[in-house]
Every structure is written in C-alpha cells, then in structure tokens.
N, CA, C, O and CB atoms as a CASP TS submission, in Angstrom:
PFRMAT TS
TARGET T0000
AUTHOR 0000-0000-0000
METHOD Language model
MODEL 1
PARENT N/A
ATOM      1  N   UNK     1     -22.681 213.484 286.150  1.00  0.00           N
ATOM      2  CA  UNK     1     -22.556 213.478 284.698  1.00  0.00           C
ATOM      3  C   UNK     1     -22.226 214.908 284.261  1.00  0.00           C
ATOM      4  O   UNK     1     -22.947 215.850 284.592  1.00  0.00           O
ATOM      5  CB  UNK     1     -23.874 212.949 284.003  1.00  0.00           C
ATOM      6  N   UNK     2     -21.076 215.064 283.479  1.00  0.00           N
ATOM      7  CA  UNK     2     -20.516 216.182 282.898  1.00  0.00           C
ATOM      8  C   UNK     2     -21.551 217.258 281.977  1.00  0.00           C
ATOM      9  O   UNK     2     -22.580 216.720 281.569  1.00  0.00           O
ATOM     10  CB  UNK     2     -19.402 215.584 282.039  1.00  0.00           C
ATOM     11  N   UNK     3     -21.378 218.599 281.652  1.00  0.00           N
ATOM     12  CA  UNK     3     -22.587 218.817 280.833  1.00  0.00           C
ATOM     13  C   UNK     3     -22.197 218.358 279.256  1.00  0.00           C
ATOM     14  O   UNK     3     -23.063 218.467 278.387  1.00  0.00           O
ATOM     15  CB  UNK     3     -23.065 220.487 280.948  1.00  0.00           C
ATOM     16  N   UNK     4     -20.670 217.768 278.879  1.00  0.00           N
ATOM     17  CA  UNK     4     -21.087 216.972 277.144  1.00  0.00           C
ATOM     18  C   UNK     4     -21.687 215.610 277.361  1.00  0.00           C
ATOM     19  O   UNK     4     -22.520 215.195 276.556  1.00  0.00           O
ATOM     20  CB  UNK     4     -19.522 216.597 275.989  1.00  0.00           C
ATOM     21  N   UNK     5     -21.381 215.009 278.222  1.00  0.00           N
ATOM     22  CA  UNK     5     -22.260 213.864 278.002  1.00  0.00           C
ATOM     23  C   UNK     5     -23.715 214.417 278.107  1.00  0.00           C
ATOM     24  O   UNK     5     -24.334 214.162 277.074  1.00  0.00           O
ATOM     25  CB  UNK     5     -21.973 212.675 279.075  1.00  0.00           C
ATOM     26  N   UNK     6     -24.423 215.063 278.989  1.00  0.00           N
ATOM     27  CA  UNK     6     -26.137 215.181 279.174  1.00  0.00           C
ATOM     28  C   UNK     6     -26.308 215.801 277.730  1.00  0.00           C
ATOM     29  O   UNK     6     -27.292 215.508 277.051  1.00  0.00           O
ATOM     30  CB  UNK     6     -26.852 216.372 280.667  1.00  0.00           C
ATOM     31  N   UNK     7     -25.238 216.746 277.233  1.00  0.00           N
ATOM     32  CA  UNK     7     -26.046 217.202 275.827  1.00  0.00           C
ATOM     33  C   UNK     7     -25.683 215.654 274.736  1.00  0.00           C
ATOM     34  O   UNK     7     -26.366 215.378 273.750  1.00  0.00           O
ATOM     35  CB  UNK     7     -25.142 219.109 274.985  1.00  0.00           C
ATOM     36  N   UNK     8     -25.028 215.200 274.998  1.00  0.00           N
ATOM     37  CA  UNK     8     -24.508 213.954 273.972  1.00  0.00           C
ATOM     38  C   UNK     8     -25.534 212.880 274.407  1.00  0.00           C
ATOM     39  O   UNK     8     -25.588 212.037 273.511  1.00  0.00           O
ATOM     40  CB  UNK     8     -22.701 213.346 274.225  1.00  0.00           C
ATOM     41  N   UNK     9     -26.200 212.637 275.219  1.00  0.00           N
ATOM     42  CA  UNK     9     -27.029 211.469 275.814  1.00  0.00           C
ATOM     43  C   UNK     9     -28.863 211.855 275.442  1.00  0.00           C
ATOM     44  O   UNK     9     -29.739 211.086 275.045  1.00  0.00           O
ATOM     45  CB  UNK     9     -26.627 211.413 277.789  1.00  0.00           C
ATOM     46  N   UNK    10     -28.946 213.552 275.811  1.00  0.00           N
ATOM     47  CA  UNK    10     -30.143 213.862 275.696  1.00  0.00           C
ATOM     48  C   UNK    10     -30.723 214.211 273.872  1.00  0.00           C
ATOM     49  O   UNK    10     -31.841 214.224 273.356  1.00  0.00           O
ATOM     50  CB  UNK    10     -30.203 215.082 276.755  1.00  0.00           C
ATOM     51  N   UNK    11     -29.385 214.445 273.358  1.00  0.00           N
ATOM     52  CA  UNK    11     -29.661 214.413 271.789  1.00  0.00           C
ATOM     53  C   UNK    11     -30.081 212.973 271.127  1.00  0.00           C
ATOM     54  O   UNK    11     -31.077 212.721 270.449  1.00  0.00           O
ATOM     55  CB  UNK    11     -28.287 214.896 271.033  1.00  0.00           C
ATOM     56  N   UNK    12     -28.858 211.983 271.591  1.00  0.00           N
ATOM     57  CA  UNK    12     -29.406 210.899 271.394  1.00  0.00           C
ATOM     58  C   UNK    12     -30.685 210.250 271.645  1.00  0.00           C
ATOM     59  O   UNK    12     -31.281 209.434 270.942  1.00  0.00           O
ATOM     60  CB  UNK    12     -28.793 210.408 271.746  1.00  0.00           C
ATOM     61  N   UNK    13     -30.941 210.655 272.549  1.00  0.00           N
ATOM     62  CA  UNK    13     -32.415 210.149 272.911  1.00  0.00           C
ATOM     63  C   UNK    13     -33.468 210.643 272.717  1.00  0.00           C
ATOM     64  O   UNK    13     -34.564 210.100 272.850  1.00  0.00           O
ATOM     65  CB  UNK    13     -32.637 209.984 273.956  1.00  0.00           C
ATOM     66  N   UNK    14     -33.172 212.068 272.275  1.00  0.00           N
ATOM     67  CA  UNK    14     -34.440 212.571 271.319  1.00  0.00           C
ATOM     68  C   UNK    14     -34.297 212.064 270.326  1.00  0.00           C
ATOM     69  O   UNK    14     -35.172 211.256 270.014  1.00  0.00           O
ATOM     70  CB  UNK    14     -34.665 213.944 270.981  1.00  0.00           C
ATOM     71  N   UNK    15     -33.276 212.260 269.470  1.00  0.00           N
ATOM     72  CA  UNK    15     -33.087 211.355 267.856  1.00  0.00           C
ATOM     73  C   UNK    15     -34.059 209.840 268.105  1.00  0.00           C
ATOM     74  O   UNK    15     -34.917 209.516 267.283  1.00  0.00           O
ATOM     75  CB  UNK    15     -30.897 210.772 267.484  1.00  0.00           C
ATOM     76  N   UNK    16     -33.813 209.145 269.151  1.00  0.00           N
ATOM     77  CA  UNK    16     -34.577 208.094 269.094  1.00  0.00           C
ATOM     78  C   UNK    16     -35.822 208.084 268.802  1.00  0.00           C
ATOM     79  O   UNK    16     -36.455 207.517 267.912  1.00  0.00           O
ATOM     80  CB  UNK    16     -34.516 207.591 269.976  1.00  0.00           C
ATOM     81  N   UNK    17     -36.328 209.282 270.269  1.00  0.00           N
ATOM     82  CA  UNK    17     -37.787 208.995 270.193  1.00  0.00           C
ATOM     83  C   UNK    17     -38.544 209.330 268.696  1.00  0.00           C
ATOM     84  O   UNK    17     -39.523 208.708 268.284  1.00  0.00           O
ATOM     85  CB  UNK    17     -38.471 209.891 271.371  1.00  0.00           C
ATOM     86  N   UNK    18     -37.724 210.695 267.821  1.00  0.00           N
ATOM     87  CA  UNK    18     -37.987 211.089 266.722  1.00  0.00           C
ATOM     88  C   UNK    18     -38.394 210.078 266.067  1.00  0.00           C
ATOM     89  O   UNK    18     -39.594 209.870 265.886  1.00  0.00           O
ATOM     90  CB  UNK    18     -37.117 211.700 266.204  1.00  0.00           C
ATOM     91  N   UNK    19     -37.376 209.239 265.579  1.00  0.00           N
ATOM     92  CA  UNK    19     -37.258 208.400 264.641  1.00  0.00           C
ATOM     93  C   UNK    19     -38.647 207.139 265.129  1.00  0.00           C
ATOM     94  O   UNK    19     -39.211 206.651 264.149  1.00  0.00           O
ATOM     95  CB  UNK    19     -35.512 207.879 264.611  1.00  0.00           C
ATOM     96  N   UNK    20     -39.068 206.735 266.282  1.00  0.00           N
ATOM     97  CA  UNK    20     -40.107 205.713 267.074  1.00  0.00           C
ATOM     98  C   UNK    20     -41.467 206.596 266.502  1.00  0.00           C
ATOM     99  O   UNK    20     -42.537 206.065 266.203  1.00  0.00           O
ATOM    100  CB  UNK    20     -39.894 205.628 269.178  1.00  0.00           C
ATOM    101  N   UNK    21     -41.221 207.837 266.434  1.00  0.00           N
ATOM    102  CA  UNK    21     -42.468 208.869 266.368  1.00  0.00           C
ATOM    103  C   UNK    21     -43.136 208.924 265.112  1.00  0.00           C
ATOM    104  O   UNK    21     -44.341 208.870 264.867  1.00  0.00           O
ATOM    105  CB  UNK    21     -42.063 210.312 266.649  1.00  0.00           C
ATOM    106  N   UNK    22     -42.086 209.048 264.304  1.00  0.00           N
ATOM    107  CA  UNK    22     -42.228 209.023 262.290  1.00  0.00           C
ATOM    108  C   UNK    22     -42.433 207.431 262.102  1.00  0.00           C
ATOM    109  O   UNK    22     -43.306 206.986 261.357  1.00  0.00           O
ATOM    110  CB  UNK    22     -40.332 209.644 261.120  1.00  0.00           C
ATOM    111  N   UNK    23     -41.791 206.833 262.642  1.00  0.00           N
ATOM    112  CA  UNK    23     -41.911 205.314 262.295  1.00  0.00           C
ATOM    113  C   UNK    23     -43.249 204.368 262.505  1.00  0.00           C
ATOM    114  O   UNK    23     -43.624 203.294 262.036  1.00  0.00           O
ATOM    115  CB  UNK    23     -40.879 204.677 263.102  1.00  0.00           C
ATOM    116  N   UNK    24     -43.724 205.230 263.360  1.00  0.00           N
ATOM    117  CA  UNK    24     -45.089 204.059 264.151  1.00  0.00           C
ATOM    118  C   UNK    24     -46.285 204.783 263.282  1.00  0.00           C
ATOM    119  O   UNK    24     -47.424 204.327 263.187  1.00  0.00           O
ATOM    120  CB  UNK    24     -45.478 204.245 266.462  1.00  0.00           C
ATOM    121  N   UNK    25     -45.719 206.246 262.536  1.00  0.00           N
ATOM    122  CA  UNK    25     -46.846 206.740 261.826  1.00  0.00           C
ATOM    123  C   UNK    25     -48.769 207.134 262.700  1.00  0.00           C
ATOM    124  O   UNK    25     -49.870 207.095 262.151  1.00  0.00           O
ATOM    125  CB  UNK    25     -46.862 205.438 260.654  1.00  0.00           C
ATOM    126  N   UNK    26     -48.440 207.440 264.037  1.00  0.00           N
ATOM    127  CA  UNK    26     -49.511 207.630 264.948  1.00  0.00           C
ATOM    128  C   UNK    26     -50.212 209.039 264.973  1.00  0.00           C
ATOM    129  O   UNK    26     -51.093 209.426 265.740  1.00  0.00           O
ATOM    130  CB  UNK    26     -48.995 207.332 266.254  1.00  0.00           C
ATOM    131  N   UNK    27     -49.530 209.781 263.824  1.00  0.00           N
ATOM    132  CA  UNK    27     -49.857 211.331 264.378  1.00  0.00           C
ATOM    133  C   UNK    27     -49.200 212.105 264.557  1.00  0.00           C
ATOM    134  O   UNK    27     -49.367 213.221 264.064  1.00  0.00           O
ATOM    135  CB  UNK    27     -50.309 211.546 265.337  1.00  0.00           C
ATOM    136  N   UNK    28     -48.310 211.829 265.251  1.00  0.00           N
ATOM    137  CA  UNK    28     -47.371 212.598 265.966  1.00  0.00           C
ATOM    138  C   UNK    28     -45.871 213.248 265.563  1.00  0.00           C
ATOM    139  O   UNK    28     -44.875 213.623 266.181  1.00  0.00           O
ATOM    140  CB  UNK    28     -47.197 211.838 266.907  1.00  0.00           C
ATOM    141  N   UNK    29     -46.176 213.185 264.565  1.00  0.00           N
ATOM    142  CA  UNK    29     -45.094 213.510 263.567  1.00  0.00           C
ATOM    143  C   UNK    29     -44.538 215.107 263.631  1.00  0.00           C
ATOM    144  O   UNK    29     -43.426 215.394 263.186  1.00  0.00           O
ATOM    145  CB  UNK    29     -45.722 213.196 262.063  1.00  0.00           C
ATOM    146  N   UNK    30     -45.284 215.941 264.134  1.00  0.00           N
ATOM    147  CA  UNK    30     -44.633 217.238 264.536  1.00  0.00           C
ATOM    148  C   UNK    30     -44.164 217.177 265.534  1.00  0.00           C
ATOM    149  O   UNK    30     -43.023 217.611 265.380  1.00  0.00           O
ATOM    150  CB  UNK    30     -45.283 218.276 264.603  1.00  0.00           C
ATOM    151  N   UNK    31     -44.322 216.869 266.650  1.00  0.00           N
ATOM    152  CA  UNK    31     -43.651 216.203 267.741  1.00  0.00           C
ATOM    153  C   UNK    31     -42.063 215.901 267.252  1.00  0.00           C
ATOM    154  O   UNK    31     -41.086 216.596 267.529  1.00  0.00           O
ATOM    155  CB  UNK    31     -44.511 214.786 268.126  1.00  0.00           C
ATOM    156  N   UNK    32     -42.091 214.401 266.273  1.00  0.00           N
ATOM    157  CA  UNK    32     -41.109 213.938 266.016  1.00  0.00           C
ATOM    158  C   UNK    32     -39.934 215.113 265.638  1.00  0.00           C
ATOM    159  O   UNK    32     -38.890 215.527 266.141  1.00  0.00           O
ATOM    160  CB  UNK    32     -41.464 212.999 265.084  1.00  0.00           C
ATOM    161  N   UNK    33     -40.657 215.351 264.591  1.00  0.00           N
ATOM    162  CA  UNK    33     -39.764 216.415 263.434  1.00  0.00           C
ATOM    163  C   UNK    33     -38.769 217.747 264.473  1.00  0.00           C
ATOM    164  O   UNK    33     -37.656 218.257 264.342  1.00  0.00           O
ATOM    165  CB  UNK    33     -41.335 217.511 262.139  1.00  0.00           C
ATOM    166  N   UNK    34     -40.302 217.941 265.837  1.00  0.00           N
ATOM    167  CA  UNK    34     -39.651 218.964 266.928  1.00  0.00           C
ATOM    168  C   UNK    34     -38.099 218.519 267.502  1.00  0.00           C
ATOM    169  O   UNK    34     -36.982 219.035 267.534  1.00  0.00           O
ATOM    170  CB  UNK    34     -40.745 219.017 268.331  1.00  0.00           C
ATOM    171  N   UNK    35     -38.895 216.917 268.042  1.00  0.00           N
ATOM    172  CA  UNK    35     -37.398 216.335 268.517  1.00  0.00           C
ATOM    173  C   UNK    35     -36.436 215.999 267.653  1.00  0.00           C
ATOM    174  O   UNK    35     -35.825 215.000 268.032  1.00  0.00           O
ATOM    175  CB  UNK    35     -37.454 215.165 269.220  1.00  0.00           C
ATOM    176  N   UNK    36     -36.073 216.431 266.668  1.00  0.00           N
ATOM    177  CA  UNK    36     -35.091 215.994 265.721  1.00  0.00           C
ATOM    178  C   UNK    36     -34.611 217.233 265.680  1.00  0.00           C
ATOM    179  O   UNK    36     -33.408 217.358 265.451  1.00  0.00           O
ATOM    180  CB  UNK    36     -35.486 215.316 264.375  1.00  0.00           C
ATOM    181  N   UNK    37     -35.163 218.029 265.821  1.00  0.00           N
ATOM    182  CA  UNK    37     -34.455 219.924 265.577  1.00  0.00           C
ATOM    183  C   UNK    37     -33.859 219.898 266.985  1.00  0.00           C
ATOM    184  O   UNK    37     -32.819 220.557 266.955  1.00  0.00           O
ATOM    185  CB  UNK    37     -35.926 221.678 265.347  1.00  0.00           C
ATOM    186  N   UNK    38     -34.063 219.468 268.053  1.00  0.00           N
ATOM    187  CA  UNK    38     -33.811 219.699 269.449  1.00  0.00           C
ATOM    188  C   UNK    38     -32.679 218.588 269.469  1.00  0.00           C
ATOM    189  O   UNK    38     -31.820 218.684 270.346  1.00  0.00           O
ATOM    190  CB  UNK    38     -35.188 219.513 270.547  1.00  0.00           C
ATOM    191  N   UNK    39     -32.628 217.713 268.714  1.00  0.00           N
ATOM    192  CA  UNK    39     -31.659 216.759 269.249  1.00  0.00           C
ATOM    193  C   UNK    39     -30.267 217.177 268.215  1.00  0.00           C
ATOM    194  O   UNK    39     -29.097 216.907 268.487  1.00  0.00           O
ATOM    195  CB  UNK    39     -32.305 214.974 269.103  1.00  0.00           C
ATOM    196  N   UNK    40     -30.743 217.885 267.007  1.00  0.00           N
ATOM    197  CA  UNK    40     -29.786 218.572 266.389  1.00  0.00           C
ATOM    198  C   UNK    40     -29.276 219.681 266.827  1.00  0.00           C
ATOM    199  O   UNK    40     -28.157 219.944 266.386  1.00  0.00           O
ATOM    200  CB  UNK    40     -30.092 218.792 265.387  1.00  0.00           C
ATOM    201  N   UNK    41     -29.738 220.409 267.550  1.00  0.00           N
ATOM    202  CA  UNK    41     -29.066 221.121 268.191  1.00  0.00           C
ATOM    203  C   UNK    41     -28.240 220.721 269.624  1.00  0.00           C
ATOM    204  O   UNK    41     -27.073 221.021 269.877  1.00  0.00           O
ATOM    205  CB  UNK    41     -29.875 221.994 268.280  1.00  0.00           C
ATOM    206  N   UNK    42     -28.971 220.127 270.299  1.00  0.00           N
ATOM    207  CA  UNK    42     -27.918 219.599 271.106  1.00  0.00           C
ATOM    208  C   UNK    42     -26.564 218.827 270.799  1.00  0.00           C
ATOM    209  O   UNK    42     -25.396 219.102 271.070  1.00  0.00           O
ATOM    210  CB  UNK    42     -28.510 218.893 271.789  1.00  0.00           C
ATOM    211  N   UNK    43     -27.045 217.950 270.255  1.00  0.00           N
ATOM    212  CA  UNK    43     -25.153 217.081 269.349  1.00  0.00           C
ATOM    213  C   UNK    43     -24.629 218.316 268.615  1.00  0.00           C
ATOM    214  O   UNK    43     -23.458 218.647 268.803  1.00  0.00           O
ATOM    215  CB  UNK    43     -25.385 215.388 267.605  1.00  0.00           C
ATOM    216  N   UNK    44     -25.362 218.974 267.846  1.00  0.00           N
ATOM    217  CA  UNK    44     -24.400 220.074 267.386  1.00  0.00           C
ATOM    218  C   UNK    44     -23.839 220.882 268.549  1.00  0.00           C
ATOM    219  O   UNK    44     -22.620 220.948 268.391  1.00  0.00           O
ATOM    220  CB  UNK    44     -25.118 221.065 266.402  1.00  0.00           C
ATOM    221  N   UNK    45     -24.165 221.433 269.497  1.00  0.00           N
ATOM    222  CA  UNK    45     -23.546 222.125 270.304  1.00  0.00           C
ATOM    223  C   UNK    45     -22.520 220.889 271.427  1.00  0.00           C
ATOM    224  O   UNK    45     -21.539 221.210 272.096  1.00  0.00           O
ATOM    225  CB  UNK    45     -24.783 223.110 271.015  1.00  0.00           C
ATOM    226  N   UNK    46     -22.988 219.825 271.354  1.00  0.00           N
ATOM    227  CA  UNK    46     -22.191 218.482 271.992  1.00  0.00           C
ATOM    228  C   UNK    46     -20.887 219.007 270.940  1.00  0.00           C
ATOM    229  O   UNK    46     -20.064 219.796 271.405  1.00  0.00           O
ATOM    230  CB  UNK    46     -23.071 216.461 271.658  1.00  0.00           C
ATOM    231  N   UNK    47     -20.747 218.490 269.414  1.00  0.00           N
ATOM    232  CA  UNK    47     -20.073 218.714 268.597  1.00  0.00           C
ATOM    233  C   UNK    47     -19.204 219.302 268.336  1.00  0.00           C
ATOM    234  O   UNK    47     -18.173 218.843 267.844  1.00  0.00           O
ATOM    235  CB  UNK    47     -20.406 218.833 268.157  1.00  0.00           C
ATOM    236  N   UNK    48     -19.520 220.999 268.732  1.00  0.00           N
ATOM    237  CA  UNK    48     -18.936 222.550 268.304  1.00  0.00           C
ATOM    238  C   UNK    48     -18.049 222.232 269.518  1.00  0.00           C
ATOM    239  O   UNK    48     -16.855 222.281 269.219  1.00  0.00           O
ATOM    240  CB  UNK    48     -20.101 224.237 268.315  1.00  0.00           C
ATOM    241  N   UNK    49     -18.352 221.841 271.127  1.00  0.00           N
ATOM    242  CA  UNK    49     -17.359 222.157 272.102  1.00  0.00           C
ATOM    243  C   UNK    49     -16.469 220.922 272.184  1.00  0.00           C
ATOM    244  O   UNK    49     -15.556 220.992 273.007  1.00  0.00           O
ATOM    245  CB  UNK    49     -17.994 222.546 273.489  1.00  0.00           C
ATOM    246  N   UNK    50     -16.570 219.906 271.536  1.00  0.00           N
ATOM    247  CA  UNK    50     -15.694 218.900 271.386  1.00  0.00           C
ATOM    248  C   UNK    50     -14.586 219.054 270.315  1.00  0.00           C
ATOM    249  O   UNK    50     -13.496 218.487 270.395  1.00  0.00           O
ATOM    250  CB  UNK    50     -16.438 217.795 271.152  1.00  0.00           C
ATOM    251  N   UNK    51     -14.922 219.785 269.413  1.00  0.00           N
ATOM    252  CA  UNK    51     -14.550 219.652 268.131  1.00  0.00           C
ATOM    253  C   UNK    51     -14.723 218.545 266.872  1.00  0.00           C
ATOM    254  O   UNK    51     -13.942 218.324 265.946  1.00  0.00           O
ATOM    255  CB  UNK    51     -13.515 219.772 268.336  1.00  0.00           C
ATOM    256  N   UNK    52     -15.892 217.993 267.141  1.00  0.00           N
ATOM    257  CA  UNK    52     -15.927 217.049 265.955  1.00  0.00           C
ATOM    258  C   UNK    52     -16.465 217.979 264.991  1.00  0.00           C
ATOM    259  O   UNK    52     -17.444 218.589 265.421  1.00  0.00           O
ATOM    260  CB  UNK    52     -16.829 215.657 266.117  1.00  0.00           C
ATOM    261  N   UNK    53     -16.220 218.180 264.170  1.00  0.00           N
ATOM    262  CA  UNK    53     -16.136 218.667 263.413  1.00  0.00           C
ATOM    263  C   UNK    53     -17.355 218.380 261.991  1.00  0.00           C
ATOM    264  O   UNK    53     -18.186 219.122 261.466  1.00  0.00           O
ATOM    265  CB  UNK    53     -14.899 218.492 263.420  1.00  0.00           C
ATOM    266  N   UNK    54     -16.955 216.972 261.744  1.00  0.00           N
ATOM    267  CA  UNK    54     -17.706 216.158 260.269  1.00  0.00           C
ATOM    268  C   UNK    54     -19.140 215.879 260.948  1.00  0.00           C
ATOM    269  O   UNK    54     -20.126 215.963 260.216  1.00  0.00           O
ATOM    270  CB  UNK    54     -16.795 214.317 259.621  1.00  0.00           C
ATOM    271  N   UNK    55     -19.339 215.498 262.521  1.00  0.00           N
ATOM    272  CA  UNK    55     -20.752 215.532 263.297  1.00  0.00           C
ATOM    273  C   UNK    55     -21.502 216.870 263.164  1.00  0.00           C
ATOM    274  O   UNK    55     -22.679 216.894 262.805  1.00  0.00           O
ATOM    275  CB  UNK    55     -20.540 215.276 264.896  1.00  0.00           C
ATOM    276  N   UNK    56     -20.743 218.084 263.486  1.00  0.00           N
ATOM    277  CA  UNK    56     -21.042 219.689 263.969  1.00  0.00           C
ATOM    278  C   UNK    56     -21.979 219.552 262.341  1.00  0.00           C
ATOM    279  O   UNK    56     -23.206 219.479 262.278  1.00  0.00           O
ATOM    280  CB  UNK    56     -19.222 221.221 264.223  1.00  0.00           C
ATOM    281  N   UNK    57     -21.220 219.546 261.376  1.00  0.00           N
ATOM    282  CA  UNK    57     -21.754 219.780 260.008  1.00  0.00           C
ATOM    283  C   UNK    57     -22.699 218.816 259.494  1.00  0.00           C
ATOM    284  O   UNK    57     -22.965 219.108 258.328  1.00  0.00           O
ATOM    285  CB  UNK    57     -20.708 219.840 259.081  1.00  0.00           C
ATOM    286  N   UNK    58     -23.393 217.657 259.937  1.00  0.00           N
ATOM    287  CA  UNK    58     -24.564 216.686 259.879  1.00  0.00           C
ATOM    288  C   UNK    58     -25.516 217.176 260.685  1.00  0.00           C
ATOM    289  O   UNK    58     -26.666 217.235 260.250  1.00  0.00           O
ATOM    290  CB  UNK    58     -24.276 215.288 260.284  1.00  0.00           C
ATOM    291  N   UNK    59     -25.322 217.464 261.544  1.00  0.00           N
ATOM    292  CA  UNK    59     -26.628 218.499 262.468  1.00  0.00           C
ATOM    293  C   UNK    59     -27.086 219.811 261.769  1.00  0.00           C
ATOM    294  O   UNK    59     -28.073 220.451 262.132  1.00  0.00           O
ATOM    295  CB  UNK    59     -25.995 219.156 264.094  1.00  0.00           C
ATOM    296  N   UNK    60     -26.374 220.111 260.856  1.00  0.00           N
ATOM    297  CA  UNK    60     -26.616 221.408 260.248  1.00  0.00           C
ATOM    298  C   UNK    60     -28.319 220.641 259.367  1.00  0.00           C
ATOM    299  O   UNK    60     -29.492 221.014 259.359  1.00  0.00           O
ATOM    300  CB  UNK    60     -24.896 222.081 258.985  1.00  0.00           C
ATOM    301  N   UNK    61     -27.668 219.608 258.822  1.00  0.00           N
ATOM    302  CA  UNK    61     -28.592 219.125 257.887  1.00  0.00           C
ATOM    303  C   UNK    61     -30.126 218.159 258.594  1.00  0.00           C
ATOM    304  O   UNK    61     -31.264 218.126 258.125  1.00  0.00           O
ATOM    305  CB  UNK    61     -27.563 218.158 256.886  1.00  0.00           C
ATOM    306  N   UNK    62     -29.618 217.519 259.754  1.00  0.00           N
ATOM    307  CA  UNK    62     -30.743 217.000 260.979  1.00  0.00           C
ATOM    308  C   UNK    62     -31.690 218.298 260.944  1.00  0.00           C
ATOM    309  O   UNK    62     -32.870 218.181 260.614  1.00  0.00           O
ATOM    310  CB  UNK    62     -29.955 216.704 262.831  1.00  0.00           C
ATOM    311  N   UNK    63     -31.107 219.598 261.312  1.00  0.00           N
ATOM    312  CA  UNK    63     -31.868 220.307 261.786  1.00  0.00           C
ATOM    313  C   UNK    63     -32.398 221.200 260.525  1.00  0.00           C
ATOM    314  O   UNK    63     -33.259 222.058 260.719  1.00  0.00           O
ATOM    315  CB  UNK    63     -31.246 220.933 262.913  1.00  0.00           C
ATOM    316  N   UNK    64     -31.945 221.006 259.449  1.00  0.00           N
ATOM    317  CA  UNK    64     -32.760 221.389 257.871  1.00  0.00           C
ATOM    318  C   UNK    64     -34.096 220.826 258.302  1.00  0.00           C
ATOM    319  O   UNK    64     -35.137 221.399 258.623  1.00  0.00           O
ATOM    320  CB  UNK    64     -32.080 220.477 256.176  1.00  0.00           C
ATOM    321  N   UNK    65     -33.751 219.435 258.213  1.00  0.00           N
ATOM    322  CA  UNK    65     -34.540 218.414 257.569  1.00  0.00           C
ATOM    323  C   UNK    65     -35.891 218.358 259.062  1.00  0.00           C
ATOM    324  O   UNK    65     -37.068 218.065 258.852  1.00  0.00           O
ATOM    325  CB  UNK    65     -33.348 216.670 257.174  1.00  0.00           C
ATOM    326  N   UNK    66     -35.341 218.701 260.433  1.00  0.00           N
ATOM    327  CA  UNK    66     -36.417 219.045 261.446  1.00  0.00           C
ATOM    328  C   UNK    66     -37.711 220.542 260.565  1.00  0.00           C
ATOM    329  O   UNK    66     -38.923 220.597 260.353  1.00  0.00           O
ATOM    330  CB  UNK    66     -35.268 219.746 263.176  1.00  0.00           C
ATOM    331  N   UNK    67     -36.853 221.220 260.388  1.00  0.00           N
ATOM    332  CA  UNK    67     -37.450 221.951 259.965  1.00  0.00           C
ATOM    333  C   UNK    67     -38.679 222.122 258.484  1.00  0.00           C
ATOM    334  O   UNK    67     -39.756 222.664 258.234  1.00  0.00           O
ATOM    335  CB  UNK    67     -36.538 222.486 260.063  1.00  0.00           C
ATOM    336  N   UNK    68     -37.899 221.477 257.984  1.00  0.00           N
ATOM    337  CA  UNK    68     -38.835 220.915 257.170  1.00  0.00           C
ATOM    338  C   UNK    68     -40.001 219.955 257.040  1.00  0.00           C
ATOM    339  O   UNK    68     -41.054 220.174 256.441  1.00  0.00           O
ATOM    340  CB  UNK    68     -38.323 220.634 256.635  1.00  0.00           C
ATOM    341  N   UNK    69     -39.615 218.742 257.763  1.00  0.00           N
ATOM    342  CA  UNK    69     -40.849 217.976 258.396  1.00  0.00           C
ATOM    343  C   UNK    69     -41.713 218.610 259.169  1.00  0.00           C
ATOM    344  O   UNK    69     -42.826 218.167 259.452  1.00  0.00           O
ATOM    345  CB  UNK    69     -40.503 216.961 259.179  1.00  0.00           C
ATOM    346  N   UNK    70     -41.124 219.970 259.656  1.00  0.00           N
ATOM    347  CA  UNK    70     -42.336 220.694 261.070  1.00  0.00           C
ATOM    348  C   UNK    70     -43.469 221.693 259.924  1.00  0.00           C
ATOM    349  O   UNK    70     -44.666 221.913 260.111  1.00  0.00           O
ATOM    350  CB  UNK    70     -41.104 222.307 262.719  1.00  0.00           C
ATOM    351  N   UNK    71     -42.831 222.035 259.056  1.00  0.00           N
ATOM    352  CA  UNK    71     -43.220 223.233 257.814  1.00  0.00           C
ATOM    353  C   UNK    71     -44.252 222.351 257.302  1.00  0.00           C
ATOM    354  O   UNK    71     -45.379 222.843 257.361  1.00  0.00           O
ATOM    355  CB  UNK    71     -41.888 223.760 256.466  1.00  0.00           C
ATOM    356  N   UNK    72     -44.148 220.765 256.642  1.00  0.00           N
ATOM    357  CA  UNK    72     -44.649 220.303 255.662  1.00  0.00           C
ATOM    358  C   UNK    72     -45.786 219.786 256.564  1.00  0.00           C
ATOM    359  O   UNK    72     -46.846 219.746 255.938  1.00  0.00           O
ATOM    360  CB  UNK    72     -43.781 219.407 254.772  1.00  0.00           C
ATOM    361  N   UNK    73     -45.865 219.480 257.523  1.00  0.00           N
ATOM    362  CA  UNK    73     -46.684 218.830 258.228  1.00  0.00           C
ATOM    363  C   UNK    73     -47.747 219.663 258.616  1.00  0.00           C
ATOM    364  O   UNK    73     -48.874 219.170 258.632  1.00  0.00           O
ATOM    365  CB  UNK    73     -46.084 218.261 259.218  1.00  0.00           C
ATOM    366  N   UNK    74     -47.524 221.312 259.059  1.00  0.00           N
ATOM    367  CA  UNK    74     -48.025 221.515 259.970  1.00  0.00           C
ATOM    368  C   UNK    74     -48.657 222.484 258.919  1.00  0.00           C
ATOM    369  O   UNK    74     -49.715 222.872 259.414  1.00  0.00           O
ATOM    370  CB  UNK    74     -47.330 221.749 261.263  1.00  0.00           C
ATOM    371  N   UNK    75     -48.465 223.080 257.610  1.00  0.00           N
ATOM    372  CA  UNK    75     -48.497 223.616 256.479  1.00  0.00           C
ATOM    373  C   UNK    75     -49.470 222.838 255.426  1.00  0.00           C
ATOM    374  O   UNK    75     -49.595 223.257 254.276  1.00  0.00           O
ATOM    375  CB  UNK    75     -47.148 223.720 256.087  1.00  0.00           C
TER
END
C-alpha cells in the first residue's frame, strides 16, 4: 500500500472512530475530538499531495472544529 492511500485510509478511519466516540456519548469525547484533529490532518496532507484542493480546505475546518471540541471539553 502506497503512502496516499495509508494517509487516505488511516484518516478515514479515525474520522470514523471520532464520530462512534461523540455518538455513543461514553466519555470519551476528548479522545474523539483528538481523532478528528489527527484524521484532519492526515486527509489534509492526503489532499495537499494529491491536489484536491475543495477537500485540503474542509480539513482546515475538521481540524478547527477538533480543536475546539478538545478546548471545550477539557476546559
């Protein structure tokens, strides 16, 4: 496996677990919010060397919004 797919596969699958993490409401919600900054950065850097371009600039905002769930939570 190439290294854009492992960053394109391993973003995705943090985005998942994120979203399983906030959703089941168990606690673990800094966790989540972590893997959502980590999975935004990976598709964004998946993104930047592909050139998608309209993706590169939605990770900007994934990884706002990680950051903010990690601030509000842990704050």
């Amino acid at each position: 496996m190439n290294s854009n797919k492992l960053l394109e596969w391993i973003g995705v699958t943090t985005a998942i677990l994120y979203s399983l993490l906030v959703a089941f409401n168990i606690g673990l919600e800094f966790i989540g919010f972590s893997l959502l900054l980590l999975s935004a950065l990976l598709i964004g850097v998946w993104a930047y060397k592909l050139k998608h371009n309209g993706i590169l600039f939605l990770q900007f905002f994934y990884a706002g919004a990680g950051i903010i769930g990690m601030y509000r939570w842990f704050g």
